[in-house]
N, C-alpha and C positions, 0 to 999 in steps of 0.2 A: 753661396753654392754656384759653380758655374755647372754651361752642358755639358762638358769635356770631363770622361772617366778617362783614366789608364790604369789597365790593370797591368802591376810588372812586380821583378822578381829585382832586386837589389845582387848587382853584379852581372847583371844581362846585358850584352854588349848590342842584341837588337833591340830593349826596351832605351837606353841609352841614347841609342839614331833615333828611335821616336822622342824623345824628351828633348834632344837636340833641334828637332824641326820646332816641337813645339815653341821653345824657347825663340828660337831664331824666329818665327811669325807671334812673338811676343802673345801667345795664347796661355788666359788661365786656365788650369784644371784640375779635377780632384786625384790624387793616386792612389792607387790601392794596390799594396803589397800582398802579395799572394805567398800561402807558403812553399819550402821548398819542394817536398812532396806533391808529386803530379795526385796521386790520391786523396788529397786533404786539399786540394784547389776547386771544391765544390761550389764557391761562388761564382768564378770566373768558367766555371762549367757551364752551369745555369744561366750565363750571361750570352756565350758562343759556341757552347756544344762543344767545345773542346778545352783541354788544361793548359796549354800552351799560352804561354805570355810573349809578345806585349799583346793585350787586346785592347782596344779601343772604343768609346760609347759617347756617341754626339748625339746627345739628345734632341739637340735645337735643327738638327739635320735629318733623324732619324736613322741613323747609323746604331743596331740596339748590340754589337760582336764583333767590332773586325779586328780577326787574327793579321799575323804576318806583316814585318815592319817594314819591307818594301810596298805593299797595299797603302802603309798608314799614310807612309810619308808622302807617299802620289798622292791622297786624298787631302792630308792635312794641304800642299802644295796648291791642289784644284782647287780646294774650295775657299783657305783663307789668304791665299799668298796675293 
């Protein structure tokens, strides 16, 4: 298991740019596919208070929700680049 969650939707052009950074700073992580329904996205709710994907979760950092894939990809950049 690594720190690194993402939670993303299959065909989301912003979870995408995060898995691109990801990939590009050669980081492993777990995914987690959310469903399409913003309503039936209760995990990734509970995780950042909101339905929106990509969300992110570094545990080894204590990052416990971050929305918004221009945030990720500064962070993923800041902290593992």
């Amino acid at each position: 298991m690594t720190d690194i969650t993402l939670y993303e939707l299959e065909g989301c052009p912003y979870c995408a740019k995060v898995k691109d950074k990801l990939a590009e700073l050669g980081l492993e992580y777990d995914s987690v596919m959310v469903p399409r329904s913003h309503g039936e996205r209760d995990e990734v709710k509970a995780v950042s208070g909101q339905t929106g994907v990509p969300v992110l979760v570094d545990e080894a950092h204590g990052v416990e929700g971050m929305p918004e894939s221009d945030d990720i990809v500064e962070y993923l950049e800041e902290t593992y680049a």
